[in-house]
C-alpha positions as semicolon CSV with decimal commas, in nm:
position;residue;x (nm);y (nm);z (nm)
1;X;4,448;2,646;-6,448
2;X;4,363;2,324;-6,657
3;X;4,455;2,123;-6,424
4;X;4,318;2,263;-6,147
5;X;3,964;2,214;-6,395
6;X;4,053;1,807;-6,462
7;X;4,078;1,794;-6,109
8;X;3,742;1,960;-6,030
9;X;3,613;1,772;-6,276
10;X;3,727;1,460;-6,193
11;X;3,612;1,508;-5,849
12;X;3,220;1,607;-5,942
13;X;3,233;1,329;-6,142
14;X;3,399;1,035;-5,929
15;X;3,139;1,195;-5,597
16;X;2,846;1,207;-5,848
17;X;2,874;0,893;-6,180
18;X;3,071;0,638;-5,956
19;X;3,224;0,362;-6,153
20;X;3,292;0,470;-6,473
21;X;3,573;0,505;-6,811
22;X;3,565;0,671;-7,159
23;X;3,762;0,557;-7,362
24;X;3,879;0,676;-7,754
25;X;3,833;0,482;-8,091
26;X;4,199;0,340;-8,005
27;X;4,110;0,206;-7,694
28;X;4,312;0,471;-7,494
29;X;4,117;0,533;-7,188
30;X;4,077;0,894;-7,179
31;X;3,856;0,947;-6,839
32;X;3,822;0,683;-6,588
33;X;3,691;0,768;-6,234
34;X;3,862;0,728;-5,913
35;X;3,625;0,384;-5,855
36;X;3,670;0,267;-6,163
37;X;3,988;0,249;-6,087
38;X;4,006;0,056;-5,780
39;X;3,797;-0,212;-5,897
40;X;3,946;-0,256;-6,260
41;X;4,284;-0,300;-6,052
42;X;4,091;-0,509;-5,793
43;X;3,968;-0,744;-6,137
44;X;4,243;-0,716;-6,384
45;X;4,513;-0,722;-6,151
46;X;4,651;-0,371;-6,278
47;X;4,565;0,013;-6,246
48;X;4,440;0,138;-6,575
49;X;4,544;0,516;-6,603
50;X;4,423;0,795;-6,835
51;X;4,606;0,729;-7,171
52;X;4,645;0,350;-7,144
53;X;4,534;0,109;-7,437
54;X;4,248;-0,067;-7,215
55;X;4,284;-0,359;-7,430
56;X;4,648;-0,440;-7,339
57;X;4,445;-0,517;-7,010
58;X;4,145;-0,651;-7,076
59;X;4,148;-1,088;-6,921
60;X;4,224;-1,301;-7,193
61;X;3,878;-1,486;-7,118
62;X;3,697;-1,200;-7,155
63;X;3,882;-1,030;-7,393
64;X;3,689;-1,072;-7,735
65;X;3,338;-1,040;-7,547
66;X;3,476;-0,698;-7,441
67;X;3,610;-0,585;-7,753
68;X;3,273;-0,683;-7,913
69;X;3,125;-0,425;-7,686
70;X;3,357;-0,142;-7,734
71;X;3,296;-0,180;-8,124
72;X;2,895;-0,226;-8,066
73;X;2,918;0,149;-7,889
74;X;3,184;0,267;-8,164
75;X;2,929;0,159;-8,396
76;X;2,610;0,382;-8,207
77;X;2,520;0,083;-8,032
78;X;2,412;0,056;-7,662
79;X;2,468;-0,245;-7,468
80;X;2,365;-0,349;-7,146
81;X;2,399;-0,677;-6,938
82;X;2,455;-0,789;-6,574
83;X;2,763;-1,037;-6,462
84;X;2,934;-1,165;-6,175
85;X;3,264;-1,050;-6,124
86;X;3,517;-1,185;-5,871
87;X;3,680;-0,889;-5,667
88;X;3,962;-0,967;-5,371
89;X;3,804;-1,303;-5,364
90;X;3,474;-1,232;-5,327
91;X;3,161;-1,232;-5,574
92;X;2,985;-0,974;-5,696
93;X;2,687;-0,876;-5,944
94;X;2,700;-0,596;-6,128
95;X;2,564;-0,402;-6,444
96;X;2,719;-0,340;-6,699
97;X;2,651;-0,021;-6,968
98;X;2,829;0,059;-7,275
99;X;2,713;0,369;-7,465
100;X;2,898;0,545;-7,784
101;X;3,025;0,881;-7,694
102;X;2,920;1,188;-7,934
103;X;3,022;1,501;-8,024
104;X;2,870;1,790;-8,188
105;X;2,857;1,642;-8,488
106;X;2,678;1,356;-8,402
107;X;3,041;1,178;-8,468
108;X;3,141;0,874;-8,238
109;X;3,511;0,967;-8,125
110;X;3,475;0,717;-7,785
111;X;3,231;0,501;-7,579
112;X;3,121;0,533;-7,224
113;X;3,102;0,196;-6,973
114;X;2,978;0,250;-6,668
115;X;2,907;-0,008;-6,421
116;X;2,683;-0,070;-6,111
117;X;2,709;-0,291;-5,805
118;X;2,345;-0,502;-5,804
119;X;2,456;-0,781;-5,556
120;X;2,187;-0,635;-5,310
121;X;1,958;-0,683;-5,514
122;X;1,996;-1,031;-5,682
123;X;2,040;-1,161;-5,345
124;X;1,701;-1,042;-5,241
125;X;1,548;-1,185;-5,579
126;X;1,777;-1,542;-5,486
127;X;1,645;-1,486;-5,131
128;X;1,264;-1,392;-5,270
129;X;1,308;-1,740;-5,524
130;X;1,365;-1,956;-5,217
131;X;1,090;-1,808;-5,031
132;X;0,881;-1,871;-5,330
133;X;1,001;-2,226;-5,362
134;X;0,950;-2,323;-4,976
135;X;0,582;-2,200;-5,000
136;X;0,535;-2,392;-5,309
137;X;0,663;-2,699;-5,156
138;X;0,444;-2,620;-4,853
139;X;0,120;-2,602;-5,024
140;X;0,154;-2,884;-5,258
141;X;0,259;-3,148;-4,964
142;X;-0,029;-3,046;-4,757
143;X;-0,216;-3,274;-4,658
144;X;-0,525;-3,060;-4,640
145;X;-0,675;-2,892;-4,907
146;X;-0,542;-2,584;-5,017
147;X;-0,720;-2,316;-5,261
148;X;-0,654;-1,989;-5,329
149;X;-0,978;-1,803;-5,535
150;X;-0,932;-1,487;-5,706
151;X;-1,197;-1,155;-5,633
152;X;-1,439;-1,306;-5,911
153;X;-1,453;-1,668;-5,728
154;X;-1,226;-1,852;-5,969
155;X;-0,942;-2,075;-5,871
156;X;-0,592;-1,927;-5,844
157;X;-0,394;-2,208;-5,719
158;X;-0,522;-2,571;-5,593
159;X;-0,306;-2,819;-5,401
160;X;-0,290;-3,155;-5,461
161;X;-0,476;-3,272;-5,185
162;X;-0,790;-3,020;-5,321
163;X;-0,777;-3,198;-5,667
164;X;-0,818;-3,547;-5,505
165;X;-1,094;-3,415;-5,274
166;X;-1,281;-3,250;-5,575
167;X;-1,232;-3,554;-5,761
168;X;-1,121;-3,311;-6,110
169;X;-0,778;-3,278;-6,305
170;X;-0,581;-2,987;-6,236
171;X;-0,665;-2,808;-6,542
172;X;-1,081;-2,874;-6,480
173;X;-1,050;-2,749;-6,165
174;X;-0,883;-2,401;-6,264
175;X;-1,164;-2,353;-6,519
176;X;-1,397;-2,374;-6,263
177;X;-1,565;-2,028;-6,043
């Protein structure tokens, strides 16, 4: 009967949290979801399985930044951050959340890291960047004049080619409505 109950569990959890491990003030990794799983392997080059020492794991680059963490949540702490990861070859952005685990006693006994796949959306803010750096160039090597004026009449943006024909510096020229 319990184990029919870890396995329900394990299965509302891995459909609903995603990527995902607890693990205990020893480092033993005490629930880790079917994701989490795949990737760490995918990463670390080996499966991590309930009742592992994580740390015996854990990339020798990365190893004290990641033990930093863990003792961050031990210590109440919550700790987020975004990285790229390499995966199968390929790279990836993703978030990263520690939390401490409690009990009913408001005692720490593990911490929670959960992580999140974001490449979707740093590539749109890359892709949004470029866009933003092709108008820019655009605008200022126009060779006509270029102003944008807010609802009030004052300047949001002048090209070069605007400040020469107005005959003002830059910042005269954005003082003026």
């Amino acid at each position: 009967d319990i184990r029919k109950g870890e396995e329900k569990l394990r299965q509302v959890l891995d459909s609903a949290a995603g990527e995902f491990y607890v693990i205990d003030q020893d480092y033993r990794v005490i629930l880790i979801s079917r994701m989490a799983e795949i990737n760490l392997e995918s990463v670390w080059k080996h499966t991590i399985r309930t009742g592992e020492r994580i740390t015996d794991y854990l990339p020798a680059d990365k190893k004290g930044f990641i033990l930093s963490n863990y003792n961050r949540a031990f210590q109440g702490e919550s700790i987020e951050y975004e990285t790229q990861v390499n995966k199968g070859g390929d790279c990836f952005w993703v978030n990263v959340q520690y939390s401490p685990v409690r009990n009913e006693f408001n005692e720490i006994p593990g911490a929670f890291i959960g992580t999140r796949d974001i490449s979707a959306r740093k590539n749109a803010e890359a892709g949004l960047q470029e866009s933003e750096s092709r108008y820019r160039t655009l605008v200022e090597q126009a060779t006509e004049t270029i102003v944008l004026v807010d609802s009030r009449g004052y300047f949001i943006q002048v090209n070069e080619a605007g400040i020469r024909l107005l005959g003002y510096s830059r910042e005269e020229v954005m003082k003026m409505g």
